[in-house]
C-alpha positions as CSV (number, residue, x, y, z in Angstrom):
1,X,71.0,123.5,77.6
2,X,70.7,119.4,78.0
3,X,68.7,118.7,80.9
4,X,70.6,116.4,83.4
5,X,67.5,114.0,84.3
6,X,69.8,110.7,84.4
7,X,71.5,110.8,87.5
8,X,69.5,108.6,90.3
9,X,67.0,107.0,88.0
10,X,68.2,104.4,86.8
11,X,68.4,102.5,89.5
12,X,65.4,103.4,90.6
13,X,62.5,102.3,88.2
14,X,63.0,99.4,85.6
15,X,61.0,98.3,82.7
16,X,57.3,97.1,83.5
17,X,57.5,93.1,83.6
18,X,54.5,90.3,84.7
19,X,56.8,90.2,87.3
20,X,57.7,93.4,88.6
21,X,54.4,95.5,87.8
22,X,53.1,99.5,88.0
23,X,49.7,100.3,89.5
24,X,50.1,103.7,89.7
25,X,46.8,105.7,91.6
26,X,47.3,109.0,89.4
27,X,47.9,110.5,86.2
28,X,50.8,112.7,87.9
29,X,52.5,109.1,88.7
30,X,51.7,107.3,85.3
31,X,53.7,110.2,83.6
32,X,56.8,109.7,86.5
33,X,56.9,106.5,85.6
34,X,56.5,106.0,81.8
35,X,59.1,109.5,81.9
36,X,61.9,107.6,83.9
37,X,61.6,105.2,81.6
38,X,62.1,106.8,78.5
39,X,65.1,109.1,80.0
40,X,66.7,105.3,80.5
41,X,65.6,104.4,77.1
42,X,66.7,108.0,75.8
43,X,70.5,107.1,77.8
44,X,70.6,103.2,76.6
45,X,70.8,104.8,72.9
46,X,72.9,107.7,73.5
47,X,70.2,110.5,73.0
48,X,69.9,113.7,75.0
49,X,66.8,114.9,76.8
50,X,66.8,118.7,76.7
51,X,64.9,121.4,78.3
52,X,62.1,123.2,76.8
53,X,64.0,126.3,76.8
54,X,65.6,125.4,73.8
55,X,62.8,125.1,71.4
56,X,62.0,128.9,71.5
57,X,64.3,129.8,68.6
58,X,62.9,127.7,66.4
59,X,59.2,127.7,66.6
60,X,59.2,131.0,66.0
61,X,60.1,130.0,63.1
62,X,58.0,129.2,60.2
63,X,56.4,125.5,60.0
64,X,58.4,123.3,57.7
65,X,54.9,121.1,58.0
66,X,51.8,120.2,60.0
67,X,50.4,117.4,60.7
68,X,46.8,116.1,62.6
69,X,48.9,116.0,66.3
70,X,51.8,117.8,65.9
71,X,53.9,120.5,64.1
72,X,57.3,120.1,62.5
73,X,59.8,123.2,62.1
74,X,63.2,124.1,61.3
75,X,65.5,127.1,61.2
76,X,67.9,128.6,58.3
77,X,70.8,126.4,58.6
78,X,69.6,123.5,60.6
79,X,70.0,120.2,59.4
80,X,67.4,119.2,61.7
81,X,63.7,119.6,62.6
82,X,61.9,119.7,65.7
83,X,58.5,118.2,66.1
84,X,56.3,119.7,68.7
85,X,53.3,117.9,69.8
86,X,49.9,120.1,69.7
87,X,48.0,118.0,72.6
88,X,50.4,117.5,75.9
89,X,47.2,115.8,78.0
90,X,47.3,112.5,79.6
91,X,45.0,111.5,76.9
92,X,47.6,111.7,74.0
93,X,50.9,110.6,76.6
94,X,50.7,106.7,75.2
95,X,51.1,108.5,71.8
96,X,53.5,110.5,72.2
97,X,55.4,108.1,74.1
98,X,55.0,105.7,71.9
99,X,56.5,107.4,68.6
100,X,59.4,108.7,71.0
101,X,60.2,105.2,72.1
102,X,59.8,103.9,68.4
103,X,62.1,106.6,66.9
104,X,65.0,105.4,70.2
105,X,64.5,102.2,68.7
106,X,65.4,102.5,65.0
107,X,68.2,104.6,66.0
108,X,71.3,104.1,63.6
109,X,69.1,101.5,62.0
110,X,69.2,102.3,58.1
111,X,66.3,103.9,56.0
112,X,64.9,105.0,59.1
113,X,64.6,108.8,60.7
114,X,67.1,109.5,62.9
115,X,66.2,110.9,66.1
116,X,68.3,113.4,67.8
117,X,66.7,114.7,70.6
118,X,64.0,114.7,73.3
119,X,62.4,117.6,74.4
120,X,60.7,117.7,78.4
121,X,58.9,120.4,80.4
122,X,59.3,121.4,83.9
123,X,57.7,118.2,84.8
124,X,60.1,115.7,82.7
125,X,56.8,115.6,80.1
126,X,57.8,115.0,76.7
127,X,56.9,117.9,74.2
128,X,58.8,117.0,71.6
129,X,61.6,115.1,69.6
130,X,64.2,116.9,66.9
131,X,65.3,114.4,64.0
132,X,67.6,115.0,60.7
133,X,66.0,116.8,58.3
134,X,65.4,115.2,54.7
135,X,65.1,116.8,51.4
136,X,61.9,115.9,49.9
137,X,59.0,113.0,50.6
138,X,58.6,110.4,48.2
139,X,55.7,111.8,46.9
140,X,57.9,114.8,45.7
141,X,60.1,112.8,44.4
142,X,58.9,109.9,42.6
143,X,55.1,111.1,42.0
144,X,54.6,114.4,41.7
145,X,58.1,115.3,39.8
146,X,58.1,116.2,35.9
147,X,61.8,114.3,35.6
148,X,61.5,110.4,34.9
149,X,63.2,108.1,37.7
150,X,64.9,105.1,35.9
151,X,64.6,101.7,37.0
152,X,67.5,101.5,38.7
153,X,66.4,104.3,41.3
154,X,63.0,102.3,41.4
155,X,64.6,99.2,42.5
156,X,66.8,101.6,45.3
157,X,63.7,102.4,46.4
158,X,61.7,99.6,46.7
159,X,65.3,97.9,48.6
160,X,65.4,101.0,51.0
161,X,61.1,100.8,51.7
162,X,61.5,97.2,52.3
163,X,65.2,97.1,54.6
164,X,63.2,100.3,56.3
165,X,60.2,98.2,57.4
166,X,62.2,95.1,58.0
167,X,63.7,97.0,60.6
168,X,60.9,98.4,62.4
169,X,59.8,94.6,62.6
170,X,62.8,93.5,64.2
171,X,63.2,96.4,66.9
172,X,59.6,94.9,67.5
173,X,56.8,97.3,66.5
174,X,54.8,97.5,63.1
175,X,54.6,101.3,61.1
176,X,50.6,101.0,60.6
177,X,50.8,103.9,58.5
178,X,52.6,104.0,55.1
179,X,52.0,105.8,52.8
180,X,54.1,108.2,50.2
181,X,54.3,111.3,53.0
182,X,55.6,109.3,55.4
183,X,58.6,108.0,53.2
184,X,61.4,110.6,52.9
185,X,64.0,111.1,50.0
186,X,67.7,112.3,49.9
187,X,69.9,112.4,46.5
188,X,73.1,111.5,47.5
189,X,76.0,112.3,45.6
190,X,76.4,108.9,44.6
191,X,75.4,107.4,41.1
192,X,73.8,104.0,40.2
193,X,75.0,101.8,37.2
194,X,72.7,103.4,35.0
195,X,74.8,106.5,35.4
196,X,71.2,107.8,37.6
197,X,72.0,109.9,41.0
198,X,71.6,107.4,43.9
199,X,68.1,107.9,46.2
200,X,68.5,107.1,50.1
201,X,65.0,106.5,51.1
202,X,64.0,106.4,54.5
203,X,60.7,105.4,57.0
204,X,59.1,107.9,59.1
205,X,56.5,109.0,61.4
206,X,56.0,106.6,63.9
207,X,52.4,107.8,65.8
208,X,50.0,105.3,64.6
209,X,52.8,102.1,65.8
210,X,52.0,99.3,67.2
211,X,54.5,97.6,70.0
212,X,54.2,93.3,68.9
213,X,56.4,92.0,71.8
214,X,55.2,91.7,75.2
215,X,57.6,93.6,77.3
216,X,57.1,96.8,75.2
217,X,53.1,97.1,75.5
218,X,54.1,95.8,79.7
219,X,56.6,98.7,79.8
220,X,55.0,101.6,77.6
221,X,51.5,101.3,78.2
222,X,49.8,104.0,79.9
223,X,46.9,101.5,81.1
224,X,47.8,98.1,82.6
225,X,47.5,95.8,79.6
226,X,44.3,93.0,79.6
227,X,45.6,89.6,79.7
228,X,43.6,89.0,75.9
229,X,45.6,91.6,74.8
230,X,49.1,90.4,76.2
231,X,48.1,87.1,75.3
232,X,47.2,87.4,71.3
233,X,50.3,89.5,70.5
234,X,51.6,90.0,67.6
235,X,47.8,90.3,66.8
236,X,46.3,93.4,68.1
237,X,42.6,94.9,68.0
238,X,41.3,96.1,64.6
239,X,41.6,99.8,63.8
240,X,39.9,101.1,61.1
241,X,41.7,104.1,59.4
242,X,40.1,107.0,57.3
243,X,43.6,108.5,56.5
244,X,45.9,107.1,53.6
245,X,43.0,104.5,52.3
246,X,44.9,103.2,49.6
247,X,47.1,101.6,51.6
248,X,45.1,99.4,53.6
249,X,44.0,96.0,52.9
250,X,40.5,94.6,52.9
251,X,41.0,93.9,56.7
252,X,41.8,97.4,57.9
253,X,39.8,99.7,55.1
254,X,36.6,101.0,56.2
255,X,33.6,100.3,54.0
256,X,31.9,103.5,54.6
257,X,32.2,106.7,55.6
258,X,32.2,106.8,59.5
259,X,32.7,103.3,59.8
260,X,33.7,102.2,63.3
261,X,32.7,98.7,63.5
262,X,35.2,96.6,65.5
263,X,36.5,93.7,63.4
264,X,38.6,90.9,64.1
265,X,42.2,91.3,65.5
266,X,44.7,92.1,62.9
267,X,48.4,91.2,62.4
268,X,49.8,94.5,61.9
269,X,53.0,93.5,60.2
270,X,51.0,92.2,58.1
271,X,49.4,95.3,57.6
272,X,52.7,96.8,56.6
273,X,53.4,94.7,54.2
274,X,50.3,95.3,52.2
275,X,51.1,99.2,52.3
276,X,54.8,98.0,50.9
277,X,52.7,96.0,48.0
278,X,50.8,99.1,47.2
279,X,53.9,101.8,47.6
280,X,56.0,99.0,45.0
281,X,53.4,99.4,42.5
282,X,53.1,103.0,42.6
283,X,56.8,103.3,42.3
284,X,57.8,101.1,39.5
285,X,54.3,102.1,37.3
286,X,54.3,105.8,38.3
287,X,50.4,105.3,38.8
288,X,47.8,104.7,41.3
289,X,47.0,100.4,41.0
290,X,43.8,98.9,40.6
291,X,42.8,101.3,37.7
292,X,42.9,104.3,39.3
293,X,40.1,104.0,41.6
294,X,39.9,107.1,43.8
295,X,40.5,106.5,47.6
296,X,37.4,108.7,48.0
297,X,35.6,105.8,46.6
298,X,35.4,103.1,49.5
299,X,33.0,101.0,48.4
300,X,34.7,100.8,45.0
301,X,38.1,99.8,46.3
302,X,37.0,97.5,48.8
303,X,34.8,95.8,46.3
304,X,38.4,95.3,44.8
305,X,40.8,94.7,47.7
306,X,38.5,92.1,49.2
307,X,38.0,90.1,46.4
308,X,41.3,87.3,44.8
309,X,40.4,87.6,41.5
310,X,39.6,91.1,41.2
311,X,43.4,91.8,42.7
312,X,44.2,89.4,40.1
313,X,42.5,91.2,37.0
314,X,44.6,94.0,37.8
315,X,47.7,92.7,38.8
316,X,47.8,91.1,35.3
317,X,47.9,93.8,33.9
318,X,51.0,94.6,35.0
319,X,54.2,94.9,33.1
320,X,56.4,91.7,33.9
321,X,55.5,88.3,34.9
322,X,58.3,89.1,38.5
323,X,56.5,92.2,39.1
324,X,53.5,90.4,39.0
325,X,54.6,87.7,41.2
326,X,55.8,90.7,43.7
327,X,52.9,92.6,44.5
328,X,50.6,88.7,44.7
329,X,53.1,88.1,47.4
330,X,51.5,91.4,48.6
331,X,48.2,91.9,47.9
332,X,46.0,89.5,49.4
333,X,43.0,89.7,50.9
334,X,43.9,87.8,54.3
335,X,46.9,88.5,56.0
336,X,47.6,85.0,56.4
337,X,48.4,84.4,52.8
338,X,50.6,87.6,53.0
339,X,54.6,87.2,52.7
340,X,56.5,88.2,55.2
341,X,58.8,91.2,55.4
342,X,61.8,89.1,55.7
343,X,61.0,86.5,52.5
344,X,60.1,90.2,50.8
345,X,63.9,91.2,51.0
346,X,65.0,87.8,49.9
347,X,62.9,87.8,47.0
348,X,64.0,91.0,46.1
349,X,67.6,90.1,46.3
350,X,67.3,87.1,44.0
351,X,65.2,89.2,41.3
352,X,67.1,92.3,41.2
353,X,68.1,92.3,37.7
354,X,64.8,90.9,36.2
355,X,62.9,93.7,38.5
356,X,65.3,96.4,37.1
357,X,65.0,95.6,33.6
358,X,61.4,94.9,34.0
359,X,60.6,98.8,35.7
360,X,62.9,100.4,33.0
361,X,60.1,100.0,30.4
362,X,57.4,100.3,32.5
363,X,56.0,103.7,34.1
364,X,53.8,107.1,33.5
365,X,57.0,108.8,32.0
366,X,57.6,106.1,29.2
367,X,54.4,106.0,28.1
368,X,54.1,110.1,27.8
369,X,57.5,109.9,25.8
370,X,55.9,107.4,23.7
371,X,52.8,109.6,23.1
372,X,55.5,112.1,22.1
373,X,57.4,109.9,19.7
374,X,54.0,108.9,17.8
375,X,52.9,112.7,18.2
376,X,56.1,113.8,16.6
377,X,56.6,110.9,13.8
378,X,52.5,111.9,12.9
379,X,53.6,115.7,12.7
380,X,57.0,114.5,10.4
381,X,55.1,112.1,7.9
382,X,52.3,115.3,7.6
383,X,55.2,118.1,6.8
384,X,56.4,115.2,4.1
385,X,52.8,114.7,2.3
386,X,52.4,118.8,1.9
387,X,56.3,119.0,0.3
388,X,55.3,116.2,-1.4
């Protein structure tokens, strides 16, 4: 059943402007407000807010996956999932808003998730989103799987990661959280001009974003923004993240366990693009970069991440002067020296067929079907010397 919330709203409440601002007394109003707006939001890109009544087929289901604030689940035939949030306090609402609004924003945007749904209480609260459902994460499919990808399904990928995260940028909030479980994979039916079936990949999981224009921190903000933090935007305040470690840069990684230290404002586009960096070079090589080092190890990898010419060491050891020049476009240790998501593509573009031809000989599967050619030449020259 949809919920008819619509009618009489939207006239009523507009976006939160320096000019037209909310002070609302109580945590009953913040939620009217930021609510209204979303069901405008929800209406602008032609996606239905439906009642909570509708969920209860399907989580009674059994989880298709769980995550730290919320559980995901599906039902036999559905070519969806729905993703209930665990926590429906006024403590988590600027979350959950938040990765809502993001996921209205990318809609029909390519290589992103597509929302379908929004699920409200009683109370117009939101409880959830459904999405299209996707076959595998990238981790499934380009990590953890026994069949080699060829270099023409690296380069898909690295085009999809990069358009994906381009496109977050220009709906105007960063992902701050890459990492291989939050890219998804479909095989299409399609096939690529190495005669390889065609990947679609595309960006999820918006709950750690960050809004970079003004009018979206104004209007989804369950606080009334500081006018530091309006006025250094796209910059925003340093968070340190334990999860995913591998994908943050030297600005951003923590250099201990339990480390909280507030640290200078960050440019969290920036911050993508790092993660990008480090995604690219796990695709193409099929291995973890800067030798391996476990995430576990913080003091290890930051020694590395913060430091040019240790980046450097490794990088050269790359396969491929272009691939080289790709992830030093991406791995820096400022963000300021950092390429831009948009000169990423372009570069991309221009080097596709020296990136392709480059990744074909490079990765974990070429070397272990090397190891196999030696082991098997070693086991033919020993079966000649004994009929010798």
């Amino acid at each position: 059943m949809v919920k008819v919330i619509f009618a009489n709203i939207t006239n009523t409440i507009t976006p939160n402007t320096p000019d037209t601002p909310d002070t609302p007394d109580t945590p009953d109003s913040v939620v009217n407000i930021l609510s209204r707006r979303l069901a405008i939001e929800a209406e602008k890109h032609n996606v239905p807010l439906e009642s909570s009544d509708i969920l209860d087929r399907t989580i009674n289901q059994k989880k298709f996956s769980e995550g730290t604030f919320k559980s995901v689940y599906t039902a036999p035939g559905m070519d969806y999932v729905v993703q209930v949030f665990k926590d429906l306090s006024i403590s988590t609402l600027e979350a959950r808003i938040k990765e809502t609004v993001c996921c209205l924003k990318t809609k029909n945007l390519e290589n992103t998730c597509q929302i379908r749904s929004v699920y409200t209480d009683e109370n117009d609260d939101i409880i959830g989103i459904s999405m299209d459902k996707y076959s595998q994460t990238l981790k499934d499919f380009a990590f953890a799987s026994r069949s080699q990808i060829t270099g023409e399904q690296k380069y898909k990928l690295v085009l999809d990661l990069v358009k994906g995260v381009k496109g977050l940028h220009d709906v105007g909030f960063a992902h701050c959280d890459l990492s291989e479980v939050n890219l998804m994979v479909n095989v299409t039916s399609e096939y690529l001009p190495d005669g390889s079936e065609t990947p679609e990949l595309v960006v999820i999981d918006f709950g750690k974003a960050e809004f970079i224009n003004r009018d979206d921190v104004l209007a989804w903000s369950v606080d009334i923004p500081t006018n530091d933090r309006l006025e250094r935007l796209p910059l925003v305040e340093s968070r340190l993240d334990h999860g995913y470690k591998l994908y943050r840069s030297a600005e951003t990684l923590p250099r201990k366990r339990g480390d909280r230290d507030a640290r200078n404002p960050i440019d969290p586009c920036a911050e993508d693009v790092y993660g990008v960096g480090v995604l690219i070079w796990r695709i193409f090589s099929g291995q973890s970069p800067w030798g391996g080092v476990l995430d576990t190890d913080i003091r290890k990898l930051y020694e590395i991440i913060n430091n040019p010419q240790s980046i450097d060491f490794y990088i050269n050891k790359v396969n491929g002067a272009t691939s080289q020049e790709l992830l030093r476009k991406c791995l820096t240790v400022t963000s300021k020296s950092r390429i831009d998501i948009s000169s990423l593509l372009d570069f991309l573009l221009r080097y596709k067929n020296v990136l392709i031809s480059e990744w074909t000989t490079t990765g974990r599967k070429t070397k272990e079907a090397a190891k196999l050619k030696i082991s098997t030449a070693n086991k033919r020259n020993k079966r000649r010397r004994i009929f010798k």
